[in-house]
Structures are given as structure tokens and as C-alpha cells.
N, CA, C and O atoms as a Tinker XYZ file with bonds, in Angstrom:
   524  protein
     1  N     57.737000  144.433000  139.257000    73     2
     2  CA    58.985000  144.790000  139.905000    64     1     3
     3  C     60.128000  144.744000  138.894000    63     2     4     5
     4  O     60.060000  143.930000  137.973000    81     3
     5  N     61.263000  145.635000  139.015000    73     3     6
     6  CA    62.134000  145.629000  138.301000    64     5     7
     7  C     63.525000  144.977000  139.131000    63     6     8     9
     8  O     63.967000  145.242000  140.249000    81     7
     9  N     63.997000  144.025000  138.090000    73     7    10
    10  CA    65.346000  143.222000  138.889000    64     9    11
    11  C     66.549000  144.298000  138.832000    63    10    12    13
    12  O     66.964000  144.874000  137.826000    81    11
    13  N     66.939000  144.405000  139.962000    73    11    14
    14  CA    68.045000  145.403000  140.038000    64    13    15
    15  C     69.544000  144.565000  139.593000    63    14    16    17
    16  O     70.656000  145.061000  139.778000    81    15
    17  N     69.345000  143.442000  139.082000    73    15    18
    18  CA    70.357000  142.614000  137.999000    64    17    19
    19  C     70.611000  143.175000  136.648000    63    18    20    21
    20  O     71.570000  143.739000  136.123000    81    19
    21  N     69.183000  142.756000  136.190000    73    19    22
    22  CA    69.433000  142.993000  134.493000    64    21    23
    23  C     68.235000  143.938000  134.131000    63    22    24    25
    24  O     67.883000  143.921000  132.952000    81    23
    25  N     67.437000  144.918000  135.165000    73    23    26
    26  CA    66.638000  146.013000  134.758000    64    25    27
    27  C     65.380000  145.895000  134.166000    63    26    28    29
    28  O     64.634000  146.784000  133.754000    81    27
    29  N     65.196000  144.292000  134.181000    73    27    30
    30  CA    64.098000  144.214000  133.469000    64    29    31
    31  C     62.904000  143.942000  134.032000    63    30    32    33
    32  O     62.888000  143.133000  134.959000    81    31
    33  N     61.917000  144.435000  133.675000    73    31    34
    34  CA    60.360000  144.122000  134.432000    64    33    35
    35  C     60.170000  142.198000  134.820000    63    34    36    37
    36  O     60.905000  141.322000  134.364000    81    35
    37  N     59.066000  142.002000  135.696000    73    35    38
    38  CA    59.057000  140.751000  136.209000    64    37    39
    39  C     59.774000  140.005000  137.296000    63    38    40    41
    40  O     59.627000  138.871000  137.751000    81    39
    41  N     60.603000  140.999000  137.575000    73    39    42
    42  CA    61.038000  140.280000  138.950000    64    41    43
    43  C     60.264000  139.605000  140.565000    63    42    44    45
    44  O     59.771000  140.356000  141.406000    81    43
    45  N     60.304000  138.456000  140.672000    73    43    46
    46  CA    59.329000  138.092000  141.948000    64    45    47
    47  C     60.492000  137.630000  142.877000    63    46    48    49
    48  O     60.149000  136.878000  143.790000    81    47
    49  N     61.530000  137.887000  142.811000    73    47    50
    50  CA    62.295000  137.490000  144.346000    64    49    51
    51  C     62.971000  138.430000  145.043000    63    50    52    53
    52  O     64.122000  138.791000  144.797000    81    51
    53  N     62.053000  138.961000  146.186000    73    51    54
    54  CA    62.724000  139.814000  146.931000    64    53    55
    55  C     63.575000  139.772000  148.245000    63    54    56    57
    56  O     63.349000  138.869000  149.051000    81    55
    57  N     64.420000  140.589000  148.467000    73    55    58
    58  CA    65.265000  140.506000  149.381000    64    57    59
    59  C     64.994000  140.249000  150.666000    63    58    60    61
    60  O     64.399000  141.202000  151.170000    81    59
    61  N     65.215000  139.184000  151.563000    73    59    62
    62  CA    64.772000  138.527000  152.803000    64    61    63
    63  C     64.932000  139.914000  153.749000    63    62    64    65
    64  O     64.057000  140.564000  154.320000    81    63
    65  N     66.077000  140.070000  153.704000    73    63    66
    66  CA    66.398000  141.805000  154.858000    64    65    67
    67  C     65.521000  142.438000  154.586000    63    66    68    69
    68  O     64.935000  142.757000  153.551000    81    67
    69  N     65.379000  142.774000  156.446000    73    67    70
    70  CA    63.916000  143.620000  156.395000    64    69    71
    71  C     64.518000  145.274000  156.233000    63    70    72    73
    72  O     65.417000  145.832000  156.862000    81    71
    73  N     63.743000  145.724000  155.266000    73    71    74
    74  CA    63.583000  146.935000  154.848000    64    73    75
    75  C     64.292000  147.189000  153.561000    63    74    76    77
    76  O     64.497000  148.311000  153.099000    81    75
    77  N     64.740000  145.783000  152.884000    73    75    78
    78  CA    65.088000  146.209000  151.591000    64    77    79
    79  C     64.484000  145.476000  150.148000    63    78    80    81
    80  O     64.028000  144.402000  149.755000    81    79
    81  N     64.793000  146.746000  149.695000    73    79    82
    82  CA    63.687000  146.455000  148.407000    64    81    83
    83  C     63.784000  145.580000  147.003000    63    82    84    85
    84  O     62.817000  145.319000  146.287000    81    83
    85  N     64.789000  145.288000  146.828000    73    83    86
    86  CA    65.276000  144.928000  145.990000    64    85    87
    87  C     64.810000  143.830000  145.380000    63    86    88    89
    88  O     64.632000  142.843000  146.092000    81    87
    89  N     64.575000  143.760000  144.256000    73    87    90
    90  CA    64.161000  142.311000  143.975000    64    89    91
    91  C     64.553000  142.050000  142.480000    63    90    92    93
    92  O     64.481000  142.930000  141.623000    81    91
    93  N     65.020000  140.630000  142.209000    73    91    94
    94  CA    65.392000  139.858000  140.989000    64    93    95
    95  C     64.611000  139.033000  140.065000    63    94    96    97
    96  O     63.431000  138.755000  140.283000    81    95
    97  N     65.248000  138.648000  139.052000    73    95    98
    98  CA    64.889000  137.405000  138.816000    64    97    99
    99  C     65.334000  136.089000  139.416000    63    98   100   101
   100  O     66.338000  136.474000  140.015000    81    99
   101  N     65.252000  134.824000  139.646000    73    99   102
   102  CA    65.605000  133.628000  139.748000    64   101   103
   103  C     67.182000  133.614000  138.776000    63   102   104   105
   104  O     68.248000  133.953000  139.289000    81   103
   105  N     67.094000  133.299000  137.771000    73   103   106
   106  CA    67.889000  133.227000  137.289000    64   105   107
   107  C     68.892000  134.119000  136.981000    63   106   108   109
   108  O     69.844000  133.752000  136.291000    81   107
   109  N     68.769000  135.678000  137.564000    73   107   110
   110  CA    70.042000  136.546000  137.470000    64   109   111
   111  C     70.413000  136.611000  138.967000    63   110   112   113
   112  O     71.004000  137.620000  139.352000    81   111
   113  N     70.162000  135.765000  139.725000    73   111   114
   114  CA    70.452000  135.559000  141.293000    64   113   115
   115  C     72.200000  135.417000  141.294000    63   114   116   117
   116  O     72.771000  136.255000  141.992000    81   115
   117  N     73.251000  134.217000  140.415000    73   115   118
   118  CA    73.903000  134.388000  140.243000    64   117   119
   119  C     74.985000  135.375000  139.501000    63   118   120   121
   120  O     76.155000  135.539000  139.846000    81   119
   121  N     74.237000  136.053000  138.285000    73   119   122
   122  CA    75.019000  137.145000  137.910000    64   121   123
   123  C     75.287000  138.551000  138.795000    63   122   124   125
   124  O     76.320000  139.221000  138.772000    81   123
   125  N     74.015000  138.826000  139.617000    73   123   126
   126  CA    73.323000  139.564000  140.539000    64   125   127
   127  C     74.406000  139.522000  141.932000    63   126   128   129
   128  O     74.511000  140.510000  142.658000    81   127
   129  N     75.225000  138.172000  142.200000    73   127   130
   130  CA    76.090000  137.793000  143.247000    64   129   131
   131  C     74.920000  137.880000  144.509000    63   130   132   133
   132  O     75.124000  138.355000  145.626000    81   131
   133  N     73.841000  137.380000  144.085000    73   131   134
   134  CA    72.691000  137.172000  145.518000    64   133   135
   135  C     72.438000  135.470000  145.740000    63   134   136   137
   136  O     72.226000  134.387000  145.195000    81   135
   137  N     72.615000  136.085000  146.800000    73   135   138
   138  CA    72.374000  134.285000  147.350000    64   137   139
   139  C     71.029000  133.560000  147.910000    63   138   140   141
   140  O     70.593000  133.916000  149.004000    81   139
   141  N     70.332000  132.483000  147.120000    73   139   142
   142  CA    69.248000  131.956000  147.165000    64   141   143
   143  C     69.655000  130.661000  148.543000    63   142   144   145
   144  O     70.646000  129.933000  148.475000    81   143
   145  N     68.806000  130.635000  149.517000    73   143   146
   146  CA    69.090000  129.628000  150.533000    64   145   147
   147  C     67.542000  128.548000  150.345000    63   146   148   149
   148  O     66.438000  128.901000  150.761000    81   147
   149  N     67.753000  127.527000  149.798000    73   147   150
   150  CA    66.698000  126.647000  149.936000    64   149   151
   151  C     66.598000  125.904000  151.040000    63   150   152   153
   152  O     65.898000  124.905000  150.875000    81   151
   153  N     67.137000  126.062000  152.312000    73   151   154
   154  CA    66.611000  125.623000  153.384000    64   153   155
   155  C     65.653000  125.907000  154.459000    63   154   156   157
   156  O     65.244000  127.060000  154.315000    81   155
   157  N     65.278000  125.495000  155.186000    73   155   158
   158  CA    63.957000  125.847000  156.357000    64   157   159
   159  C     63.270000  127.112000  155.512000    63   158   160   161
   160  O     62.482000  127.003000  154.572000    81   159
   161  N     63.565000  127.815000  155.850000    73   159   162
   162  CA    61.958000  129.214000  155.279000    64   161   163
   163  C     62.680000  129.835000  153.727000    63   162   164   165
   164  O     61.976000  130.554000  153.016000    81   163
   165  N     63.637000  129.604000  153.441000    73   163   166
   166  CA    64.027000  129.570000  151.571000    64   165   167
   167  C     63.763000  130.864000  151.107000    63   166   168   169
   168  O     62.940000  131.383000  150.354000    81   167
   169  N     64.901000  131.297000  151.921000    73   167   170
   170  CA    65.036000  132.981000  151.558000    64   169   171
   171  C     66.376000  133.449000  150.764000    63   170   172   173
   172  O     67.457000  132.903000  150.544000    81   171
   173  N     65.957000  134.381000  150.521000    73   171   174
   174  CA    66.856000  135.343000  149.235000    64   173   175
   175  C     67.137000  136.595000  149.593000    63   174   176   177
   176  O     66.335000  137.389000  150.084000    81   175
   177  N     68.962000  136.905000  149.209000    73   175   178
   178  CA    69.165000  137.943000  149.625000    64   177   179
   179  C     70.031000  138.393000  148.415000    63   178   180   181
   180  O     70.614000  137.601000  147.675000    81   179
   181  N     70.063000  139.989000  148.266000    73   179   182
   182  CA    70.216000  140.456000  147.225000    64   181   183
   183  C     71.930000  140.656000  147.656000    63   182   184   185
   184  O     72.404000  140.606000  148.791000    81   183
   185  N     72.476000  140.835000  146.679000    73   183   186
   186  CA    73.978000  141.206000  146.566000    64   185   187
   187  C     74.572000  142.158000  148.030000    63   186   188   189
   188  O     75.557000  141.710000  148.616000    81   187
   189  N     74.160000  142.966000  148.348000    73   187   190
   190  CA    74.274000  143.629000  149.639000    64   189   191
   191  C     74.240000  143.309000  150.661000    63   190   192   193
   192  O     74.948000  143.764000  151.559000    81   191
   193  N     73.200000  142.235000  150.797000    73   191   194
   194  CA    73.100000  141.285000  152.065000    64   193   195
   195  C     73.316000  139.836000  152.044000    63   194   196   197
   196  O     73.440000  139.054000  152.986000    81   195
   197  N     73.334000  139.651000  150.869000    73   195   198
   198  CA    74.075000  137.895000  151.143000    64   197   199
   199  C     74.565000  137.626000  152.337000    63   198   200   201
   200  O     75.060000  138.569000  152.955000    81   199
   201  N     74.556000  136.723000  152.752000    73   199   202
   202  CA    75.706000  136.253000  153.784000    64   201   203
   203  C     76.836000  135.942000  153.305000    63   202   204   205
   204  O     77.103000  135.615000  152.149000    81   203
   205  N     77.740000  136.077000  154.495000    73   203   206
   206  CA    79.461000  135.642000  153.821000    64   205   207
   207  C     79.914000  135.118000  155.043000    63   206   208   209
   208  O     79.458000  135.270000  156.176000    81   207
   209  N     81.414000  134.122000  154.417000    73   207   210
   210  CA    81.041000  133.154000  155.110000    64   209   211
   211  C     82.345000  133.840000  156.509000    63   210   212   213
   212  O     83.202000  134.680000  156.231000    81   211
   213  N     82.215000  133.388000  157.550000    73   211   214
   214  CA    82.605000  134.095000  158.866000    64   213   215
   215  C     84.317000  133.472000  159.098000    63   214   216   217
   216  O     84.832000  133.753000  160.180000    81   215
   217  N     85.029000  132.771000  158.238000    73   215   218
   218  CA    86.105000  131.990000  158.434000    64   217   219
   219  C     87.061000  133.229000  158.134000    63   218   220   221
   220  O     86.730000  134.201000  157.455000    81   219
   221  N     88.386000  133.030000  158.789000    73   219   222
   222  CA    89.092000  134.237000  158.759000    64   221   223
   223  C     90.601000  133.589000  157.600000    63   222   224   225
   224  O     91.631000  134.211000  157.340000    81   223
   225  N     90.341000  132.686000  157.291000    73   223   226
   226  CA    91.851000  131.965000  156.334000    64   225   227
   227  C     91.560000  133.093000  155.089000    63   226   228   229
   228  O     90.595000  133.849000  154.970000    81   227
   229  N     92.816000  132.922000  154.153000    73   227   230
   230  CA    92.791000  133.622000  152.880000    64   229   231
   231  C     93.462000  132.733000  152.306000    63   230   232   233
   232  O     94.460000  132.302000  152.884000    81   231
   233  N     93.138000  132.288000  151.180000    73   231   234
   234  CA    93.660000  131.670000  150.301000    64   233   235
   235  C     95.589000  131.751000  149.870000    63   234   236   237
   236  O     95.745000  132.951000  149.647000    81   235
   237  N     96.238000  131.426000  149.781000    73   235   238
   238  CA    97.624000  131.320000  149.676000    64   237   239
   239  C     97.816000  131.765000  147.559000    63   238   240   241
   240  O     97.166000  131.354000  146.599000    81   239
   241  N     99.012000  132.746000  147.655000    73   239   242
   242  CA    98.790000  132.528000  145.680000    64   241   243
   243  C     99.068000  131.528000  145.440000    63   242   244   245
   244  O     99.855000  130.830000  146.079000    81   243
   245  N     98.446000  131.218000  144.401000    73   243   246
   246  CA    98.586000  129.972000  143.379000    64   245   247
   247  C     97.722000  128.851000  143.673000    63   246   248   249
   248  O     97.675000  127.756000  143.112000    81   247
   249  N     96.941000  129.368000  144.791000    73   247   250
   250  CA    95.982000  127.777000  145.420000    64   249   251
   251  C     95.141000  127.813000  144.454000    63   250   252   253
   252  O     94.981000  128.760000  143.683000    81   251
   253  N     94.433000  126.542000  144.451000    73   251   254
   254  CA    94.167000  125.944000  142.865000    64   253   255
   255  C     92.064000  125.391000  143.664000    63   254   256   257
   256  O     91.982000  125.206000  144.879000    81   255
   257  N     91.221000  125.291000  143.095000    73   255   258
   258  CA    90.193000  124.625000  143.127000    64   257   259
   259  C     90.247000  123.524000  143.696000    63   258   260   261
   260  O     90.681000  122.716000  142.875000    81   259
   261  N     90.010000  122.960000  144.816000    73   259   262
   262  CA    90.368000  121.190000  144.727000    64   261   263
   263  C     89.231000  120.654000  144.040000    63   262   264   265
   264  O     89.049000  119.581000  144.615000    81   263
   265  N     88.318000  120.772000  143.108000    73   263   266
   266  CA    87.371000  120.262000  142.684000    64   265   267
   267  C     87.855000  120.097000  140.398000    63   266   268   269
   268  O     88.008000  119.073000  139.732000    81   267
   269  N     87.942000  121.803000  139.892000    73   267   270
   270  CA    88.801000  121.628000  139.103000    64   269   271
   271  C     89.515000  122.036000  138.504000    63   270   272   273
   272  O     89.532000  122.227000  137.288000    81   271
   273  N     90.709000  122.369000  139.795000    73   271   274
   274  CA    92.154000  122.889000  139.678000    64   273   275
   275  C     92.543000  124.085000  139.096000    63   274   276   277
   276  O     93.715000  124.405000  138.896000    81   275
   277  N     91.683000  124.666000  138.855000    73   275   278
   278  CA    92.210000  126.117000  138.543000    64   277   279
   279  C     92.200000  127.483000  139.750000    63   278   280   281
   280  O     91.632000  127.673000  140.826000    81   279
   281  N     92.853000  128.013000  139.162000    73   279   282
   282  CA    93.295000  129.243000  140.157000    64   281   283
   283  C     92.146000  129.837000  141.075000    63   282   284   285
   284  O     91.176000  130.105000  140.366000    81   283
   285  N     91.956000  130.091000  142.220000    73   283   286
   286  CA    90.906000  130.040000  143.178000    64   285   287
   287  C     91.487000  132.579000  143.053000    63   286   288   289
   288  O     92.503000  133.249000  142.865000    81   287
   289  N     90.020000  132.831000  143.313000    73   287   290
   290  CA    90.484000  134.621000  144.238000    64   289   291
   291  C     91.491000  134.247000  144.855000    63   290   292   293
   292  O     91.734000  133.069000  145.119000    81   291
   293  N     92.461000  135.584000  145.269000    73   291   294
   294  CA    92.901000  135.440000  145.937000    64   293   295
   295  C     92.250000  136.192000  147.470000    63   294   296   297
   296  O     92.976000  136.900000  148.168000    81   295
   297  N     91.005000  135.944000  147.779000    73   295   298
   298  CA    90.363000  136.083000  148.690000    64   297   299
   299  C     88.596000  135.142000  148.813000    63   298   300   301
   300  O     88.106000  134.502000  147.883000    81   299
   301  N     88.161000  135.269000  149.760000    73   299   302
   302  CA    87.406000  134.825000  150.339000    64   301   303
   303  C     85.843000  135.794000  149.408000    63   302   304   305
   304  O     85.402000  136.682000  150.138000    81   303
   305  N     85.186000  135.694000  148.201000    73   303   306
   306  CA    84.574000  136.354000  147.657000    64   305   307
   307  C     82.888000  135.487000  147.424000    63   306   308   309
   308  O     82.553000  134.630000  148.242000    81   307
   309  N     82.023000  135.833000  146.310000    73   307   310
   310  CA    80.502000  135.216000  146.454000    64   309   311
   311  C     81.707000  133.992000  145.580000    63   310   312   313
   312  O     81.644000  132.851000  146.037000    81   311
   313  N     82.247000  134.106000  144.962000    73   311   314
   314  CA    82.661000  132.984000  143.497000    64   313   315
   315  C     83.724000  131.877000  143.874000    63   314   316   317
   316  O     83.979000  130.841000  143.261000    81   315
   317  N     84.509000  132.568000  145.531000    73   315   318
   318  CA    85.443000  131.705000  146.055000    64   317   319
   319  C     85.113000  131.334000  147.496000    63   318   320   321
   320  O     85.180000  132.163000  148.403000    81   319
   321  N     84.687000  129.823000  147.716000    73   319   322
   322  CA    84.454000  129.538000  149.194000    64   321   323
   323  C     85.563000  128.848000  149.579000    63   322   324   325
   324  O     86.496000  128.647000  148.802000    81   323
   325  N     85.544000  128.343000  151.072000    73   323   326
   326  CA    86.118000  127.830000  151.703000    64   325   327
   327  C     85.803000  126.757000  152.638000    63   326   328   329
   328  O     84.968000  127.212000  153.420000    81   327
   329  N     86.162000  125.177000  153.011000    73   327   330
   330  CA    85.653000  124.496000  153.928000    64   329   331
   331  C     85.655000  125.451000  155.249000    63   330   332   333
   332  O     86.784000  125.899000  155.446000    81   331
   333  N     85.150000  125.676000  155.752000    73   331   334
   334  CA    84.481000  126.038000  157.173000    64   333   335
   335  C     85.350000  125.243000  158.616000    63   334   336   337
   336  O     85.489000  125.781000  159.715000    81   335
   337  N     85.926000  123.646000  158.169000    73   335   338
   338  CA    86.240000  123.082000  159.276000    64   337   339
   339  C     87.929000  122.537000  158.882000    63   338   340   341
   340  O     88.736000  122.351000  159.792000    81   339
   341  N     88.166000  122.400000  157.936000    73   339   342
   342  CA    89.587000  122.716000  157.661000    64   341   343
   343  C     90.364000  124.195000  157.404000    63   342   344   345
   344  O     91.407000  124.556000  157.950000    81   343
   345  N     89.514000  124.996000  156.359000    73   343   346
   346  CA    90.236000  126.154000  156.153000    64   345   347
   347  C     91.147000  126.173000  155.151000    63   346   348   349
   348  O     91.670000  127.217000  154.761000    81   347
   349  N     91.513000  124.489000  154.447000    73   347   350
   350  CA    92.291000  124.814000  153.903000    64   349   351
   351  C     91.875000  124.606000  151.888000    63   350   352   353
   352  O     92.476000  125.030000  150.900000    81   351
   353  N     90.464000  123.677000  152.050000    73   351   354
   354  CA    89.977000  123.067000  150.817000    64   353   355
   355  C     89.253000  124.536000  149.833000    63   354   356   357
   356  O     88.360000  124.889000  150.604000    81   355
   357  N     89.211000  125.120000  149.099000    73   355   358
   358  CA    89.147000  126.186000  148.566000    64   357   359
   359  C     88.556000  125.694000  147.418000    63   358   360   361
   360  O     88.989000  124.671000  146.890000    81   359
   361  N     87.587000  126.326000  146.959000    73   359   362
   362  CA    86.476000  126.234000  145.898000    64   361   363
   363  C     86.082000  127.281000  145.131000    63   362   364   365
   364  O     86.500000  128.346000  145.585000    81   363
   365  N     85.499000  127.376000  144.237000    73   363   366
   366  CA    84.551000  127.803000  143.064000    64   365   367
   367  C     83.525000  127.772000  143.562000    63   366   368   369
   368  O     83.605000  126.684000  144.132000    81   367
   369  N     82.342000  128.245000  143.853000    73   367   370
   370  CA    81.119000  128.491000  143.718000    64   369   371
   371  C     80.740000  127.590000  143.107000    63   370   372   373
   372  O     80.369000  126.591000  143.723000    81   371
   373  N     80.688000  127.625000  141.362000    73   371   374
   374  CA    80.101000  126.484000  140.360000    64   373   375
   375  C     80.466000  125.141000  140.756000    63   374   376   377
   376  O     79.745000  124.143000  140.752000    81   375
   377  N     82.131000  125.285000  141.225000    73   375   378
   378  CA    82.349000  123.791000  140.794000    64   377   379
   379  C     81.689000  123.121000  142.667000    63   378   380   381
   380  O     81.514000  121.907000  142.773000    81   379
   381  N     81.452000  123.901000  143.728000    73   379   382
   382  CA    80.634000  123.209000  145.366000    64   381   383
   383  C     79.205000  123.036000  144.353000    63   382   384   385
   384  O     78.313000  122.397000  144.911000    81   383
   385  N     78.967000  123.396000  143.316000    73   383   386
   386  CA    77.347000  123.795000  143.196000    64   385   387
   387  C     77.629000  122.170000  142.481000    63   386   388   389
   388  O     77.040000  121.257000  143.059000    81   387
   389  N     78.380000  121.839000  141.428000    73   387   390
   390  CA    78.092000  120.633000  140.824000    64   389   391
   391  C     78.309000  119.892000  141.437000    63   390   392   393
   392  O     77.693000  118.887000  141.079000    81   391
   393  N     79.371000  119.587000  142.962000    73   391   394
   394  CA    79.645000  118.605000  143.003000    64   393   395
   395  C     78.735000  117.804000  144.183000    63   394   396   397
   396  O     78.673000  116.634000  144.563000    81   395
   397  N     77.801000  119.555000  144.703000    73   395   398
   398  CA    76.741000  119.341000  145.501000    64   397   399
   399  C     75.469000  118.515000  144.687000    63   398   400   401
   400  O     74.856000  117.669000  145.338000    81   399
   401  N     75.224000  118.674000  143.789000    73   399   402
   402  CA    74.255000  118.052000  142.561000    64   401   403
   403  C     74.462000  116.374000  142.196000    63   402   404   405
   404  O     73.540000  115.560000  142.148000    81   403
   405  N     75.937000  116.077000  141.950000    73   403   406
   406  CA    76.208000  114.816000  141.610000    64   405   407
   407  C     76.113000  114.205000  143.124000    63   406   408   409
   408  O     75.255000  113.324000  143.163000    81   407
   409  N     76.581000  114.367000  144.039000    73   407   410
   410  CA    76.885000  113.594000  145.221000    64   409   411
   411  C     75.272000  113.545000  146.131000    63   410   412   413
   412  O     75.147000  112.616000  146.929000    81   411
   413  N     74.206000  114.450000  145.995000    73   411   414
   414  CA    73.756000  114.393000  146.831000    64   413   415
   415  C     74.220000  114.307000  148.472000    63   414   416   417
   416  O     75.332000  114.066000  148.941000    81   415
   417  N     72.905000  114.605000  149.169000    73   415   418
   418  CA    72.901000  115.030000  150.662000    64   417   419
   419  C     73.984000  114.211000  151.341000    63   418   420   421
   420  O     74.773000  114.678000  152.163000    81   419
   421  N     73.957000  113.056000  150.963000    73   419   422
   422  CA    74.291000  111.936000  151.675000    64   421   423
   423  C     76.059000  111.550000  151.327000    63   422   424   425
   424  O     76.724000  110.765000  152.003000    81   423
   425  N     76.511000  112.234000  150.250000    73   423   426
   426  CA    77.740000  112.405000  150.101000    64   425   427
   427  C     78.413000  113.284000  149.650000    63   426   428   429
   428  O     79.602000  113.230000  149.335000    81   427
   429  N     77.479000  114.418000  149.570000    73   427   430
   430  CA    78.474000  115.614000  149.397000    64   429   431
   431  C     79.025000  116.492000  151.268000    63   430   432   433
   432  O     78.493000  116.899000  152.301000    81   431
   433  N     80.387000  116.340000  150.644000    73   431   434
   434  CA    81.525000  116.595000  151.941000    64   433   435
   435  C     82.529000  117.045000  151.516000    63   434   436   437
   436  O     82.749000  116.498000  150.436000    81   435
   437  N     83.632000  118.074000  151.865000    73   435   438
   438  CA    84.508000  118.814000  151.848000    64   437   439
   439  C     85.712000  117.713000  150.923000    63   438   440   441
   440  O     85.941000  116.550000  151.255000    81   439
   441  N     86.126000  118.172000  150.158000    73   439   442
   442  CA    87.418000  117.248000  149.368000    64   441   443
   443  C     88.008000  116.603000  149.791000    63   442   444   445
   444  O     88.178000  115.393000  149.648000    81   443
   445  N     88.703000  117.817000  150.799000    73   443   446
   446  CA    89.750000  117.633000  151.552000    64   445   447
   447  C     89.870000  116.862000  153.166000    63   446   448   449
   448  O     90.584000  115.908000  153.476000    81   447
   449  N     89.128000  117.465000  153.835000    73   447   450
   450  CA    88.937000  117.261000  155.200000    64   449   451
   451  C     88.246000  115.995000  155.599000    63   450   452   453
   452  O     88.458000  115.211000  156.524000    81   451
   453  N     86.931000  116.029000  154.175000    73   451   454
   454  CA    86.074000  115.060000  154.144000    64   453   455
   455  C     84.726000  115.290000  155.860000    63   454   456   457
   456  O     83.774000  114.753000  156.427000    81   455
   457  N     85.400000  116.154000  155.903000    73   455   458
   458  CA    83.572000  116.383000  157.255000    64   457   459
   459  C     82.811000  116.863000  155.892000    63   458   460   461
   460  O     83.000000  117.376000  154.789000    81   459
   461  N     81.653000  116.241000  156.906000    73   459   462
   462  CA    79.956000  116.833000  156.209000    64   461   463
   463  C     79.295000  117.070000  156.651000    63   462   464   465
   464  O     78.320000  117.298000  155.935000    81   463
   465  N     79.058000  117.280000  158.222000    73   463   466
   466  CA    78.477000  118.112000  158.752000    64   465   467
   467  C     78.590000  119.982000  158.265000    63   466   468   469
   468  O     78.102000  120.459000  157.240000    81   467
   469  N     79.179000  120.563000  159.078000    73   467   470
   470  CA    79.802000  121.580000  159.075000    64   469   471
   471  C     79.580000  122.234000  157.789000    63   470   472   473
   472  O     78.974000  123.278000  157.545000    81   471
   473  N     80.358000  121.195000  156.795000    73   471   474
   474  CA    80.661000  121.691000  155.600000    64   473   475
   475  C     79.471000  121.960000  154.563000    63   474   476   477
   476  O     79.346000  122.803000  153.676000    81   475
   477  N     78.321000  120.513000  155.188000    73   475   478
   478  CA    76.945000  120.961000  153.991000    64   477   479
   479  C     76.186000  122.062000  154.231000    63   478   480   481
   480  O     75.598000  122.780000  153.424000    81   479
   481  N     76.293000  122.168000  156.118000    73   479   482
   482  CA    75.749000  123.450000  157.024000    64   481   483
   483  C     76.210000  124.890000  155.794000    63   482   484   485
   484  O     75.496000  125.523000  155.016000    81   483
   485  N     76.998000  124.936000  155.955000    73   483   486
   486  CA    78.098000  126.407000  155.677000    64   485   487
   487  C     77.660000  126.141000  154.426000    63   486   488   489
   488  O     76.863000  127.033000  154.139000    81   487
   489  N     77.762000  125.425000  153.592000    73   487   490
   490  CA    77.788000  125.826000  151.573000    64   489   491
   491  C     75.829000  125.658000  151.636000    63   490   492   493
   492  O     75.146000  125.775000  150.619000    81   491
   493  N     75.351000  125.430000  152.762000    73   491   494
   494  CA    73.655000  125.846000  152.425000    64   493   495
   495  C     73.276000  127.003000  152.493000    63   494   496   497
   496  O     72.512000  127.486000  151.657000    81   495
   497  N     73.736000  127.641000  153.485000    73   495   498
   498  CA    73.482000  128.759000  154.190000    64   497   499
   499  C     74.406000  129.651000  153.427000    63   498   500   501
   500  O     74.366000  130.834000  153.768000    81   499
   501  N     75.229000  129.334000  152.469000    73   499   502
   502  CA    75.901000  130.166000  151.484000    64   501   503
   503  C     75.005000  130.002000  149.948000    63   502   504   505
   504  O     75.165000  130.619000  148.894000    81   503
   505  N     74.279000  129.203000  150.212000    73   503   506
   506  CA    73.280000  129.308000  148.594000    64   505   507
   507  C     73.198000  127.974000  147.873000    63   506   508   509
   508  O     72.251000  127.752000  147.118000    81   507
   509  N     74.384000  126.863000  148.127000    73   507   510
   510  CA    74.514000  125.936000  147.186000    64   509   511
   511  C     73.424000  125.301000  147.631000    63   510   512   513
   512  O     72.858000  125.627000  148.674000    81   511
   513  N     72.926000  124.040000  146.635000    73   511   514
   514  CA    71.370000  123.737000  146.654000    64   513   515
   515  C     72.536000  122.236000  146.474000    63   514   516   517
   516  O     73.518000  121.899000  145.812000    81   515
   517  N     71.700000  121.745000  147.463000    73   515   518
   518  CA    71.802000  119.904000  147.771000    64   517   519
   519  C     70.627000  119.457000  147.271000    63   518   520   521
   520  O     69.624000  120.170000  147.271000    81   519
   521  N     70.641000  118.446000  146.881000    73   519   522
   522  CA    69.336000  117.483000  146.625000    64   521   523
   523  C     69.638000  116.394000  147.480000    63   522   524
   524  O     68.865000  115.439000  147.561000    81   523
């Protein structure tokens, strides 16, 4: 299979949506803007079908990372999330992905708001990987 990322032969991860073909590598999943879900059945969806996340806030200019402080989209994109139950804690992709890594299950929770329900729900089902 060829990864419709970086074109190159060997791709084994194909797109969970039924009837599409697409398939990657693992590791151009992020350049690719496809989102890998390691929960219950640990499916993969290619750039077209990712999920996104259903919250209707937009980021304000100048809002900053609360994780590390730099300038956030000024929209709701694969690279800029949002807490789910405040609306107002605004993230990086990388920096929910590290801080999901250091904190583990059991304490990774929204910056701001501090829920963890909701919030580990929504950044799983958006791709970030908890341990």
C-alpha cells in the first residue's frame, strides 16, 4: 500500500471509514493530520475523516497555550484543541500529547477547569494517547 502522506510503499494503517481507502504509515499519522484513537477497537482515520471536536468556542487573538504559552490558531484546527467542559483552556496538540504522557490516566485533566472526565473522554477520541 502506498501512504497517501509521504507516497511511499509500506503503508499498513488504513482508514476506519467505511469505504475509504486510504492508508499511512504510523508515523506520518501526524504530518498526514490523521488521527490514531487507541481506545476500545483502536481505529484510524485518515485526514478527511478524523474526527473534530463538536465545541462551538473560538479561540480569542492572542490566546496563548495554557500548557506552553505560545500563540494557539486562531481557530479550532487538528494542531489546536480545546477543553470540551470549560471552553476556555486552549492547547497544542503536542503540548495535550506530552502532558497526557507525563501525568498519566490518573492525572491528566484540563489546566484550567481541572475536570477529567470529559476532558480525557474528548482528547482520546481526538487521538491523544494516555498511558
Amino acid at each position: 500500500q502506498e501512504c497517501f502522506v509521504c507516497h511511499q510503499n509500506g503503508a499498513t494503517v488504513i482508514c476506519s471509514e467505511t469505504g475509504c481507502q486510504r492508508s499511512f504509515h504510523l508515523p506520518c499519522a501526524v504530518t498526514g493530520k490523521c488521527v490514531t484513537q487507541y481506545i476500545w477497537q483502536r481505529r484510524a482515520f485518515c485526514s478527511e475523516h478524523s474526527p473534530r471536536q463538536t465545541v462551538e468556542a473560538v479561540p480569542k487573538k492572542g490566546t496563548l497555550c495554557l500548557i506552553c504559552l505560545e500563540a494557539v490558531d486562531d481557530k479550532q484546527s487538528f494542531g489546536t484543541m480545546v477543553c470540551p467542559t470549560c471552553q476556555h483552556a486552549w492547547l497544542h496538540r503536542h503540548c495535550v500529547q506530552g502532558q497526557a504522557v507525563s501525568a498519566g490516566s490518573s492525572c491528566f485533566q484540563c489546566p484550567l477547569c481541572r475536570d477529567r472526565r470529559a476532558f480525557q473522554r474528548e482528547m482520546l477520541l481526538m487521538g491523544i494517547w494516555v498511558p
